[in-house]
C-alpha positions in Angstrom: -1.3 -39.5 21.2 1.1 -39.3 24.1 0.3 -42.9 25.5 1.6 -43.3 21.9 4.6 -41.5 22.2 5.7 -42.8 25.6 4.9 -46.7 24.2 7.2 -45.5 21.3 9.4 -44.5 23.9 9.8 -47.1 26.2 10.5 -49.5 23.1 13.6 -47.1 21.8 15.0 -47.2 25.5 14.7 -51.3 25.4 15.5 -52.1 22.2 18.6 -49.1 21.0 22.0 -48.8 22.0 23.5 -45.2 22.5 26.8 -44.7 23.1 25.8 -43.0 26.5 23.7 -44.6 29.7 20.4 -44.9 29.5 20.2 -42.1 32.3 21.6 -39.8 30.4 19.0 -40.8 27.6 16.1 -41.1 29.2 17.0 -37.4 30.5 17.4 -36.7 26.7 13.9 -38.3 25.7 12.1 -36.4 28.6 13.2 -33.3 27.5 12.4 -34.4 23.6 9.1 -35.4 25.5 8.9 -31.4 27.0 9.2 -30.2 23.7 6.8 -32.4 21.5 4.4 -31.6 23.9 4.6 -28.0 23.9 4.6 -28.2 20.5 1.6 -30.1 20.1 -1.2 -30.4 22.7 0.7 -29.1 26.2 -0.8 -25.8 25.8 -4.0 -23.9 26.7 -5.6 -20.6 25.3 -3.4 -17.3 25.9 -4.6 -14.1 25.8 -8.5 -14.5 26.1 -9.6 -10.8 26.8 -7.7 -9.7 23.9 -9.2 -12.8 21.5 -12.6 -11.6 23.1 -11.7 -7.8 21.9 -11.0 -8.8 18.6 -14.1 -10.6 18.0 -16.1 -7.9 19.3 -14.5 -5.4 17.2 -14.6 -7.9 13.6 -18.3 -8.1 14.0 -18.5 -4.1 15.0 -16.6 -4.1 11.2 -18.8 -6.0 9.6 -21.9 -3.8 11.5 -19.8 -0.4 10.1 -19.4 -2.0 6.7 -23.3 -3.0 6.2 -24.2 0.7 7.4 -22.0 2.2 4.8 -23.4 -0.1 2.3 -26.5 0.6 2.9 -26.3 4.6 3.2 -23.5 5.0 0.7 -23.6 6.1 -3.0 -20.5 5.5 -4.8 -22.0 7.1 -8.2 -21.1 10.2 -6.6 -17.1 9.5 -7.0 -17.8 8.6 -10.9 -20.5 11.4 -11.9 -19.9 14.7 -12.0 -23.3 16.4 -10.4 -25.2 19.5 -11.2 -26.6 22.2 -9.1 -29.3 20.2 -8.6 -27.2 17.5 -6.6 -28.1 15.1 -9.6 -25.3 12.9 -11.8 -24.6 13.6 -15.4 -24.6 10.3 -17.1 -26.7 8.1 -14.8 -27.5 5.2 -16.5 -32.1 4.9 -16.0 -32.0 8.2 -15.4 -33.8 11.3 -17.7 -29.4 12.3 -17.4 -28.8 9.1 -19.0 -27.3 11.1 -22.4 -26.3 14.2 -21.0 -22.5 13.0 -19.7 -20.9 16.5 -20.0 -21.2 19.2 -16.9 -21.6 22.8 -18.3 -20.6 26.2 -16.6 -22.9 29.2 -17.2 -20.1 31.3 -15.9 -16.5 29.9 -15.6 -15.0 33.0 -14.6 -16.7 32.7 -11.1 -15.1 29.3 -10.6 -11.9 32.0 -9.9 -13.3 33.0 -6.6 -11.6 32.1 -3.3 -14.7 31.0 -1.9 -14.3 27.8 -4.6 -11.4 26.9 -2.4 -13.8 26.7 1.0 -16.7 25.7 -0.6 -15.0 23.1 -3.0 -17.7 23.9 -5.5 -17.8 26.8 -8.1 -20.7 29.3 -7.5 -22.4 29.3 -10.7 -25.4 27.2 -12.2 -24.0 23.8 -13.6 -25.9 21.9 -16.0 -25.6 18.1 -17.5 -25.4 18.6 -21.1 -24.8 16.0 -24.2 -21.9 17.8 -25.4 -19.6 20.5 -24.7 -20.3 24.0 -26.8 -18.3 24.3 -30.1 -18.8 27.9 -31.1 -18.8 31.3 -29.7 -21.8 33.1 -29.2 -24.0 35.6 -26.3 -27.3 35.1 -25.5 -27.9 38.3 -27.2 -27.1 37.3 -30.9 -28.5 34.0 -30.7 -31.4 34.8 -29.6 -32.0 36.9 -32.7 -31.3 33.9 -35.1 -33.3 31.1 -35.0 -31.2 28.4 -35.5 -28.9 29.7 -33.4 -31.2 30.2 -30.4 -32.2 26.4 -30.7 -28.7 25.6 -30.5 -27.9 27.8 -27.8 -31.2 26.4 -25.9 -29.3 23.1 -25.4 -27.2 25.3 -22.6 -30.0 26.4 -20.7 -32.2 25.2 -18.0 -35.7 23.1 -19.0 -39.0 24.4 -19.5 -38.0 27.7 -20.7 -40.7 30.1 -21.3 -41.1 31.1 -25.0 -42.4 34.6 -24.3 -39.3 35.6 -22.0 -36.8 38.1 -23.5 -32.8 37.8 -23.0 -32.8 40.4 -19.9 -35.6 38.4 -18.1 -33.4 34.7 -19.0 -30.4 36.5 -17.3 -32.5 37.6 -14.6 -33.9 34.6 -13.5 -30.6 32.6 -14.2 -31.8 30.2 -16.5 -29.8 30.7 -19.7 -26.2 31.4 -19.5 -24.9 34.9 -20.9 -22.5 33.5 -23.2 -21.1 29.8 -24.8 -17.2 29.6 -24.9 -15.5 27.1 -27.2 -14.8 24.2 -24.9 -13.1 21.1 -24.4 -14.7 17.7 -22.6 -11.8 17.3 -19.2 -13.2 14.7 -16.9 -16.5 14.9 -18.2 -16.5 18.8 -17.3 -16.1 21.6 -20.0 -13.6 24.0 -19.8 -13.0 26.6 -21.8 -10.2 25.7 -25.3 -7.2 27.8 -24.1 -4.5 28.4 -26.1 -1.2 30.1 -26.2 0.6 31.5 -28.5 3.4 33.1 -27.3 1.9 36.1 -25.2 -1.6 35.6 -26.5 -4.0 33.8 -25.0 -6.8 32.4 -27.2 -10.5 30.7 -27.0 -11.0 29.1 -29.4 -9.6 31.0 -32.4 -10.3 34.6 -30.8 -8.7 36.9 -28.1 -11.2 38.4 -26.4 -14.8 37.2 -25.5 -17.9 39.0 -24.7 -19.1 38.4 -20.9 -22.8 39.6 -22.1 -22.3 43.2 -21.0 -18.5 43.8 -21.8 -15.3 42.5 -24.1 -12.9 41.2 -22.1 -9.5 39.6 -22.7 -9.4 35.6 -23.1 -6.4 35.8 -20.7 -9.0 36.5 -17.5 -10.4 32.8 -18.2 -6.9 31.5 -16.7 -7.8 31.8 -13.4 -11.4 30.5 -13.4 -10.1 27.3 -15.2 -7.8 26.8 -12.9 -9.9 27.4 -9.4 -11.8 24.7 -11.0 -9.4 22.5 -12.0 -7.9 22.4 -8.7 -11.3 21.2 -7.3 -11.3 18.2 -9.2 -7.5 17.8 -9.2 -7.4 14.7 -7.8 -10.4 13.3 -9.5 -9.2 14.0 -12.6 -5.5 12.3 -12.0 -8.0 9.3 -10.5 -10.0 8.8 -13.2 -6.9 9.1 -15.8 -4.9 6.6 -13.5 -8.3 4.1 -13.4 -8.6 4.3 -17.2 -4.8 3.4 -17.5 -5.9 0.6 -15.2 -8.7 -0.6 -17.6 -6.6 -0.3 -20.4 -3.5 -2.6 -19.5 -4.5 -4.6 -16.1 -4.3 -7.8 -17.9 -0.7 -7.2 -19.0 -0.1 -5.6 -15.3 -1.6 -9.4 -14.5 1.0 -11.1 -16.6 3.9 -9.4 -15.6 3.3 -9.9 -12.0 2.6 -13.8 -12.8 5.9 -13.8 -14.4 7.1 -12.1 -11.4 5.5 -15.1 -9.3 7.1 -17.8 -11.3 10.6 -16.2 -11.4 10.1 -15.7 -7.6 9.2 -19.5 -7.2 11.9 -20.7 -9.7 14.5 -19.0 -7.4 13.2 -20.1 -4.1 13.4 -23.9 -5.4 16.8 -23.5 -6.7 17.6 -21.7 -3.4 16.6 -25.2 -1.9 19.0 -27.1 -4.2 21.8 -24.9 -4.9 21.7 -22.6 -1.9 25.3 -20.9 -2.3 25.3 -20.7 -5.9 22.3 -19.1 -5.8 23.7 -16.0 -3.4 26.2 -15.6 -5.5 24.1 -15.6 -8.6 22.0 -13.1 -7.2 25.1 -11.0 -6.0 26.5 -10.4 -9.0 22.8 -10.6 -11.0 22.2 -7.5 -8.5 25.4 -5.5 -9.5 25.2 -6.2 -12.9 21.2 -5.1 -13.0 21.7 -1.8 -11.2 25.4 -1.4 -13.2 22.8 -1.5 -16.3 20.3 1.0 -14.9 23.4 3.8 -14.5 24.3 2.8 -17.4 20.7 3.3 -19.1 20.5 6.6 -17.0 23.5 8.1 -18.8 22.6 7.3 -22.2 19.2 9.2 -21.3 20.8 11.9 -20.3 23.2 12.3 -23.0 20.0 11.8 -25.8 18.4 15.0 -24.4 21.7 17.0 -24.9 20.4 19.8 -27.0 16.4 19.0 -27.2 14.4 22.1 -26.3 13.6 22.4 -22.6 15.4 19.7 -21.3 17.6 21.5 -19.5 15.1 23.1 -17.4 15.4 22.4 -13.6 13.0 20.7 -11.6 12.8 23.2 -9.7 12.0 25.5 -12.3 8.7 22.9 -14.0 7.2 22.2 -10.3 4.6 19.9 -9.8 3.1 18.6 -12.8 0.5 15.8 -12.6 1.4 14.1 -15.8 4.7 12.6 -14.2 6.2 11.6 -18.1 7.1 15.2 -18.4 10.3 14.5 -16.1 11.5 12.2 -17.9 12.1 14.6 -20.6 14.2 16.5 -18.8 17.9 16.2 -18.0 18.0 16.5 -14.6 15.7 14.0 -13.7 17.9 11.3 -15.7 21.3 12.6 -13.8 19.5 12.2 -10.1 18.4 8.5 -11.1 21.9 8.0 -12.7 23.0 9.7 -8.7 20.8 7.4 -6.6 21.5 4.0 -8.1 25.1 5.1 -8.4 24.8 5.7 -4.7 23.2 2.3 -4.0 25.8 0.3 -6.1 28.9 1.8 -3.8 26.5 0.8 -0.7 26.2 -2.7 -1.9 29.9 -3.2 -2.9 30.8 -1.6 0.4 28.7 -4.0 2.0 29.9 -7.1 0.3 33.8 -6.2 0.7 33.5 -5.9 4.1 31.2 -8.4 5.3 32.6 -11.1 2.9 33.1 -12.9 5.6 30.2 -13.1 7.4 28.6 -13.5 3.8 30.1 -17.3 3.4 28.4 -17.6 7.2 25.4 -16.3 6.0 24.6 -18.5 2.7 26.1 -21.5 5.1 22.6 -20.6 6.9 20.4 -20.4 4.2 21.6 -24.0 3.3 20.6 -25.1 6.7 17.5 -23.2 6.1 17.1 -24.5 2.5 17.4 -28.1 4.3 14.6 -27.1 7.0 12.5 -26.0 4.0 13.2 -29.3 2.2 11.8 -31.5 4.8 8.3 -28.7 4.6 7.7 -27.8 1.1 4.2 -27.0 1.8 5.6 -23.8 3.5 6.4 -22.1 0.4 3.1 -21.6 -0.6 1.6 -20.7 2.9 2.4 -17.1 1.5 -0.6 -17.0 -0.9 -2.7 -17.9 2.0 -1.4 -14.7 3.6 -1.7 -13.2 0.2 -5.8 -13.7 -0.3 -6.6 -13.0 3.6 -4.7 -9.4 3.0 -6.7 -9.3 -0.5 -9.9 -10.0 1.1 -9.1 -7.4 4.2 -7.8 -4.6 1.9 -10.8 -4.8 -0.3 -13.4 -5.0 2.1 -11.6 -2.1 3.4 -11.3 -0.1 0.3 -15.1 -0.6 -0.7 -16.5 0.5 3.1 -14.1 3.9 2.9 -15.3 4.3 -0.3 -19.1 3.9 0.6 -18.7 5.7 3.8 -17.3 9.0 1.9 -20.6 9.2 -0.4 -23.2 8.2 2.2 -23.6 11.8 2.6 -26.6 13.7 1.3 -26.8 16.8 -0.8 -26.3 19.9 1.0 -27.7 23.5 -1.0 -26.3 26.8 -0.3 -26.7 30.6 -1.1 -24.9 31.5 -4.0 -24.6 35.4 -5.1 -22.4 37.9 -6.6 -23.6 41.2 -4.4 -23.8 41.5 -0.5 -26.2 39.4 1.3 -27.0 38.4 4.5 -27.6 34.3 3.9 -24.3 34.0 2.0 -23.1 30.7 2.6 -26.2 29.4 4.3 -28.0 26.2 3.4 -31.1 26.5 1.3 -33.7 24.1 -0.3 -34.4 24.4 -3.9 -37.6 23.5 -3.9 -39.1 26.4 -2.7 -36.0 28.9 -2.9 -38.1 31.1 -5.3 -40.9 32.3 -3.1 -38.2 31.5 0.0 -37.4 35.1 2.0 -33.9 34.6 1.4 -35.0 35.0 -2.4 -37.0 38.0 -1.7 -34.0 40.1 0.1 -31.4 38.7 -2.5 -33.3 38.9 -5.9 -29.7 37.8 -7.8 -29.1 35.0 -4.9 -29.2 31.6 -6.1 -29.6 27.9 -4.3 -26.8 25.5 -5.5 -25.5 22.6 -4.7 -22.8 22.9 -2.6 -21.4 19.4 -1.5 -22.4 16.1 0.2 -22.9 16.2 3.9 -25.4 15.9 6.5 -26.8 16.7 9.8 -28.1 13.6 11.5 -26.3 11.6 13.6 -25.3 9.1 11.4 -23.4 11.7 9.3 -22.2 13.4 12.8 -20.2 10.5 13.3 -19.2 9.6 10.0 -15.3 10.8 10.6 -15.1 8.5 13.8 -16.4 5.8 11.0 -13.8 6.3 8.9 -11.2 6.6 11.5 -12.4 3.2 13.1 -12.7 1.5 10.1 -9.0 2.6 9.3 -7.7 1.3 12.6 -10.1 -2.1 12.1 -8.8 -2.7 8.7 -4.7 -2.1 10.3 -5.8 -4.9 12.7 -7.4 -7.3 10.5 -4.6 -7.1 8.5 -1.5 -7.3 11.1 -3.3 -10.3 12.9 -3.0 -11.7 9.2 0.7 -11.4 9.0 1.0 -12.5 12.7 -1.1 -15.6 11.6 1.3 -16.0 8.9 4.5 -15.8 11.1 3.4 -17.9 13.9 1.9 -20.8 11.4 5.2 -20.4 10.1 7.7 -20.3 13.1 5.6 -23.3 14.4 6.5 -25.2 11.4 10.0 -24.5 11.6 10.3 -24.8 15.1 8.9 -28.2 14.7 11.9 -29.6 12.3 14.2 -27.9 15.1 13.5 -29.8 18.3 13.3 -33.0 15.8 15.4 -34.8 18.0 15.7 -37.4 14.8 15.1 -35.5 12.0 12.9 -35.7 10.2 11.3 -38.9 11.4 10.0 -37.0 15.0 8.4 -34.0 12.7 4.7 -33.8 12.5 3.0 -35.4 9.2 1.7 -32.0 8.2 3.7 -29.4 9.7 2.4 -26.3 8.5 -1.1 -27.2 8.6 -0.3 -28.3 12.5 0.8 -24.9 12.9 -1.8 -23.2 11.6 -4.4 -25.3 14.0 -2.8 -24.8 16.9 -2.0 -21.0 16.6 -6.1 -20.4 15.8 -7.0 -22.7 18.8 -5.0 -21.9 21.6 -3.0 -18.2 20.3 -5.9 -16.3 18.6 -5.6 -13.7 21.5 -1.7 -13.5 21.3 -1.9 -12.8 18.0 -4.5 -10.0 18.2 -2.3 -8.6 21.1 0.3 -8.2 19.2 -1.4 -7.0 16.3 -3.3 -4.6 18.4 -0.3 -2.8 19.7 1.2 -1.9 16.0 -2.4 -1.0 14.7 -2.2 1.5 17.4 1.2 2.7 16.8 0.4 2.7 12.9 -2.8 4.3 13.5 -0.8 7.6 15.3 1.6 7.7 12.7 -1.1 8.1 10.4 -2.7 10.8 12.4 0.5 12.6 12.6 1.1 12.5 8.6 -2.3 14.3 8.2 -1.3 17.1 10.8 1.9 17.5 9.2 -0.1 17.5 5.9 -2.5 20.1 7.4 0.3 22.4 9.1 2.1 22.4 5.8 1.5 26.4 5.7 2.1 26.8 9.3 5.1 29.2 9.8 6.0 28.3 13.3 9.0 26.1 13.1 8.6 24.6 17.4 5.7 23.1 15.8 7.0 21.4 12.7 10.3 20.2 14.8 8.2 18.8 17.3 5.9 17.0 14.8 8.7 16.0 13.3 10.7 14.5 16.2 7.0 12.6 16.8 7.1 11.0 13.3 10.3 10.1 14.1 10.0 8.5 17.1 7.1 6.7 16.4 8.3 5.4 13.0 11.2 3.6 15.3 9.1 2.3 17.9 6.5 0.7 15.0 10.1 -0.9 13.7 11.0 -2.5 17.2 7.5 -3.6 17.2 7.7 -5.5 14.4 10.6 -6.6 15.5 9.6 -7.8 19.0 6.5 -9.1 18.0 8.2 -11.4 15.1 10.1 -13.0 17.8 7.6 -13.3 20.1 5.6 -15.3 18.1 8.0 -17.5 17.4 8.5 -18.2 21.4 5.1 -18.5 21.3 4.8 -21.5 18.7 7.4 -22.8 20.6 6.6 -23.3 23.9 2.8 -21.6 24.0 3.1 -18.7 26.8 0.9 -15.5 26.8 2.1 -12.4 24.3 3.8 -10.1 26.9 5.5 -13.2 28.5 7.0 -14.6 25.1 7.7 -11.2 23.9 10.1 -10.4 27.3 12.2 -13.7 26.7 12.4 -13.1 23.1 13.7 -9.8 23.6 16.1 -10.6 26.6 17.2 -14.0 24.8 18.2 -11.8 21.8 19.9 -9.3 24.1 22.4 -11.6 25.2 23.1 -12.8 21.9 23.1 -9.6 20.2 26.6 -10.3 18.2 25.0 -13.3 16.9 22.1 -11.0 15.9 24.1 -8.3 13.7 26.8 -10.5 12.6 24.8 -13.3 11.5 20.9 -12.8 11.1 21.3 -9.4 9.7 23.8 -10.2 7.2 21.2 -13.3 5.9 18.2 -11.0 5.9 20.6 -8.4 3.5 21.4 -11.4 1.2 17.8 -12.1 1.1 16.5 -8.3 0.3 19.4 -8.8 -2.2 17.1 -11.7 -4.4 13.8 -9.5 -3.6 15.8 -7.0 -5.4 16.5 -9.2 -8.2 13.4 -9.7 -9.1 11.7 -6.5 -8.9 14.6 -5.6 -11.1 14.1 -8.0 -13.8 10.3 -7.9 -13.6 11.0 -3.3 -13.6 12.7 -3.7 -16.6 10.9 -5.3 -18.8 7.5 -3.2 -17.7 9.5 0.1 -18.3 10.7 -1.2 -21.9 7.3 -2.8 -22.8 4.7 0.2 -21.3 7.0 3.2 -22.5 7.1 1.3 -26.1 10.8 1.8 -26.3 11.0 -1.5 -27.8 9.6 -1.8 -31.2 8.5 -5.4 -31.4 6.2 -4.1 -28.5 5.2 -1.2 -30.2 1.9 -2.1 -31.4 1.2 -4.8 -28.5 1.6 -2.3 -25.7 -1.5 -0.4 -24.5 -1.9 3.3 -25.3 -1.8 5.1 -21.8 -1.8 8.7 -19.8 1.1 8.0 -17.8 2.9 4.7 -19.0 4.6 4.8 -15.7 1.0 3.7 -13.5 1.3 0.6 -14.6 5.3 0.0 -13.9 5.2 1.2 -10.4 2.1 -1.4 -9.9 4.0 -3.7 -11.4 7.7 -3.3 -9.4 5.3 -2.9 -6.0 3.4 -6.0 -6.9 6.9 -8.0 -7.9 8.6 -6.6 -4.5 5.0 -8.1 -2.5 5.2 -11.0 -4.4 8.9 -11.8 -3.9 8.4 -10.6 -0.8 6.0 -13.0 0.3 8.2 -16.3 -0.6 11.4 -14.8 0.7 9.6 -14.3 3.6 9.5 -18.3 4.3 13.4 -17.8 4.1 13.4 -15.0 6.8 10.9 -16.7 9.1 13.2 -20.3 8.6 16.4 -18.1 9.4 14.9 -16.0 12.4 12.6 -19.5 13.8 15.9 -21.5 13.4 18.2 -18.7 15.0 16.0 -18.1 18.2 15.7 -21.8 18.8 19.6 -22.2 18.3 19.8 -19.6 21.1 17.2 -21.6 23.2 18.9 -24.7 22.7 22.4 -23.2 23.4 21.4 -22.1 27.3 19.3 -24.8 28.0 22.1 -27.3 27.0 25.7 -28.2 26.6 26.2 -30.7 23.8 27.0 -33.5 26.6 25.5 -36.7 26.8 23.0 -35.9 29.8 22.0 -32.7 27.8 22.5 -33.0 23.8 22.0 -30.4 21.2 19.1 -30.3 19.2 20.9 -28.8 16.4 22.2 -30.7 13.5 26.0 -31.0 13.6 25.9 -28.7 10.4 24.2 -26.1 11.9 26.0 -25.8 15.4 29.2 -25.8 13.0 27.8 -22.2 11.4 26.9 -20.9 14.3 29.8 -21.5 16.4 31.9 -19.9 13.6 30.5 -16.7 14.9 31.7 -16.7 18.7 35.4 -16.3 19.2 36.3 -19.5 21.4 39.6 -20.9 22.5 41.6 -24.2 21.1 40.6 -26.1 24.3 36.7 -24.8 24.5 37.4 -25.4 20.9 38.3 -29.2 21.5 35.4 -29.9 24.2 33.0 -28.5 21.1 34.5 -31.1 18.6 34.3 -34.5 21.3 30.4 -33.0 22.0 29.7 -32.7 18.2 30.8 -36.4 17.4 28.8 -37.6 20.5 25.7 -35.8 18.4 26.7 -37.6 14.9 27.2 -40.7 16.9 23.7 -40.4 18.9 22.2 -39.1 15.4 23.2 -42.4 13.3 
């Protein structure tokens, strides 16, 4: 290949005149020559330790994910379980039928100790359905058809000849049945309220066995043990609302692809009209939300309870009730109001850097022309991130029910093996038994004491800070394949006739042969970083009750400072990776002349790349915005042709927010080939400015179009101005 390119060489100096002498070109060619090469096979491996590393620790994932598979039960997150540590609804299973969990007595799910245990210290059974009626075990036993009803609520194989004090003894009938209510597969009591009262069922008081007692004192014991299975229970609502509209979640975010890929070509046609369409689309979009805001909040003028303050509701897990209240639409009605001045702000008074900016997207749009294939490098990006995030997902999820059931010591008077772990096989005749007659063994929850389950948290932890890896080396892979591209259709010295026949895929080979270990460098120092941060959010999360305020300030200033050093590393690494698919040095070296090559261009950098990046977030805006509006109108059935299409839901708004994230990934990932063009294009503009002068012995790479943006940014004088103009038509002349 280079015998090639010097043949091809030697024939352009022979047989091509140049308005310059053949010195000067062949000084030209050899650095062309430099260039190519370093662009194509002039390289070696960089970073081999750290490629090594990453090897190592993919196949320690894969070794981490085939133990959790083979120890893990992930039945355990879908099933409620009995006190027997089995699951209710098991499909083979004697279970099979009996889908409902039952409660002999609810009201000791209002202990604290349901809090520290995370399981309520009564008998739980797997029955087919929840009770219906109110009734003790006193009076049903009495009636016969009552006492085969009420049999359905105790334990199996229950002696014929044993009388009601005996079945409370031993614990194997509960002392009363409460109307109830299937929640999650569990039954709770059927509260009601009417306005002071509380009710079960249709009554207000309920018999405990020995004693009436109000239905109010049920409150707390539904409660305890509804905030055990909190999250579970918003979980399983959110995954139904999943199974019942994920192929119109699918549709929207297709329609959110082709608007995305509509706009990206038209970006490469009509480049400045399609800024400007996007400016205004942008204004006019969020102009519509405020306006939409306002007539919310002028509909609920006068309905009952709107007017209550967030404050005042608090947390509610069905997140629809906001939207009922006043307040909620006058802070959204706030924000975007807020964001609209920002934006106008911005575009008054960086107009002119704007008509800079879209001057380099067109130069961008051209570079993009010339490698088409590069808009749809981000769906490669796209499935490696799918395949990463699953694999992840599905290995947490098995490692959290690889545990095995753990028993404890349940009881209601003193004793001293309260809390200690039991087997129920032989808890009967057990000692514990025998100095704690009303003592029980119940499940408790899923742990373990081997070794494997010693270590299970340092499993997680690693296979957290594995799966951050995986998946920044994925975006690195993406930006380098990329950059290479784009870097490629720079130092074209004759575009694009000197450009590779497959650019991106060129990229792509070279950055897996020679960079694998740059890339896992880099993507090994923001894992780390990422990995703190996310250790510090579940201190913060854990001290949220801690009163001494040096410790939150400090934790705070730590969140802080690490969320602005993982930004700079992003940052760095971006550029480093493009010095790297330029001229193939080691991470740390590429990353120090990106960052010092930037430094002293640094007005270039916030008066011309940061301006095109905010033009670009502009169109991802645009589309999340369009995409956002039409999930809110068609999931919230506030549109009647829709009315009967839409999917009936628990919170309509679980499906829009997958929607506007998966539209914002989506545009995202093709406005990311913009970004990478303008940032590859920009660096190598800085490169080629120091390294040459626009004379003859040492042209610009550039194209004249692009060194006329550029130079629009520095502030130079009539006569520097003048040796620019005689340099640029020596470049159109050497160019035609």
């Amino acid at each position: 290949m280079l015998k090639a390119f010097l043949l091809s060489t030697t024939h352009l100096l022979t047989t091509t005149h140049f308005p310059f002498s053949s010195l000067s070109l062949s000084l030209s060619l050899s650095l062309s020559l430099s260039l190519s090469l370093s662009l194509s096979n002039g390289r070696g491996c960089t970073d081999i330790v750290c490629c090594i590393l990453f090897i190592v620790a993919v196949l320690a994932y894969f070794a981490v994910g085939i133990l959790a598979w083979s120890q893990g039960d992930p039945r355990k997150v879908i099933y409620p379980t009995n006190s027997r540590g089995e699951f209710c609804g098991q499909a083979g299973t004697p279970l099979e039928k009996k889908t409902k969990l039952f409660y002999f007595n609810i009201m000791k799910c209002a202990s604290p100790m349901v809090l520290l245990d995370f399981q309520c210290p009564t008998t739980q059974l797997c029955v087919e359905k929840c009770p219906k009626q109110y009734m003790t075990l006193l009076k049903a036993y009495s009636v016969s058809a009552d006492w085969e009803y009420y049999k359905k609520f105790c334990k199996e194989d229950i002696p014929s000849a044993m009388r009601p004090a005996q079945l409370l003894a031993e614990g194997l009938c509960p002392a009363m049945l409460l109307p109830s209510k299937s929640f999650t597969r569990r039954c709770f009591p059927a509260l009601s309220r009417k306005g002071t009262e509380v009710f079960v069922g249709n009554q207000t008081q309920f018999n405990d066995g020995t004693t009436d007692r109000p239905a109010a004192d049920l409150i707390d014991g539904v409660k305890n043990a509804s905030m055990v299975i909190e999250a579970r229970q918003v979980a399983m609502r959110i995954f139904e609302d999943y199974t019942q509209s994920w192929y119109w979640i699918l549709i929207a975010l297709v329609l959110a692809t082709v608007l995305s890929l509509i706009f990206i070509v038209l970006m490469r046609f009509l480049g400045g009209i399609m800024v400007w369409v996007t400016i205004v689309m942008v204004i006019l979009v969020i102009g519509y939300g405020i306006f939409h805001c306002y007539m919310e909040y002028a509909s609920l003028k006068g309905e009952p309870g709107a007017d209550i303050t967030l404050q005042e509701l608090g947390l509610q897990m069905d997140f629809s009730i906001y939207l009922q209240i006043r307040q909620t639409w006058l802070a959204f009605m706030i924000i975007l109001a807020i964001v609209e001045v920002i934006i106008l702000l911005l575009l008054i008074f960086l107009r002119k850097r704007i008509l800079l900016a879209i001057a380099l997207i067109k130069e961008a749009s051209r570079a993009i022309g010339h490698i088409m294939s590069a808009l749809f490098y981000p769906l490669v990006t796209f499935f490696l991130l799918a395949i990463v995030i699953a694999y992840w997902a599905v290995t947490a999820v098995f490692l959290s029910t690889s545990n095995e059931a753990v028993y404890k010591v349940f009881n209601e008077s003193a004793c001293e093996y309260s809390r200690e772990t039991c087997n129920p096989e032989n808890f009967s005749i057990s000692t514990m038994k025998a100095k704690c007659p009303d003592s029980e063994c119940l499940f408790a929850f899923y742990g373990g004491e081997t070794v494997y389950h010693k270590y299970l948290i340092g499993l997680q932890i690693y296979n957290l800070f594995a799966f951050l890896w995986c998946a920044n080396f994925v975006t690195a892979l993406g930006q380098m394949t990329l950059a290479g591209a784009f870097a490629s259709y720079y130092w074209a010295f004759v575009k694009p006739d000197d450009m590779p026949t497959c650019p991106v895929f060129a990229s792509l080979g070279r950055a897996l042969r020679y960079h694998t270990g740059s890339l896992a460098f880099g993507a090994l120092i923001l894992s780390i970083i990422q990995l703190i941060r996310v250790m510090l959010e579940y201190l913060d999360h854990k001290l949220q009750g801690a009163q001494n305020k040096c410790t939150k300030f400090l934790l705070c200033c730590l969140k802080c400072c690490f969320w602005c050093l993982e930004k700079f590393i992003k940052f760095l690494n971006r550029n480093a990776y493009i010095m790297i698919a330029i001229y193939g040095k080691n991470f740390c070296t590429s990353a120090r002349d990106a960052f010092f090559l930037l430094m002293r261009n640094i007005i270039r950098v916030a008066v011309l790349d940061k301006v095109t990046d905010f033009l670009l977030f502009l169109g991802k805006l645009l589309i999340v915005g369009l995409v956002g509006i039409f999930a809110f109108f068609f999931f919230s059935g506030r549109v009647k042709a829709f009315e009967d299409t839409a999917p009936t839901l628990n919170y309509y708004w679980v499906p829009i927010l997958t929607v506007a994230l998966g539209s914002y990934l989506i545009a995202h990932g093709f406005f990311s080939v913009y970004a990478m063009c303008v940032d590859t294009l920009f660096l190598c503009f800085c490169e080629d400015l120091e390294r040459n002068d626009g004379t003859a012995e040492r042209p610009y790479f550039m194209s004249a179009k692009m060194r006329e943006i550029f130079f629009k940014v520095d502030q130079t004088s009539p006569q520097e101005r003048a040796e620019e103009d005689v340099h640029l038509k020596q470049l159109q002349l050497s160019n035609e």
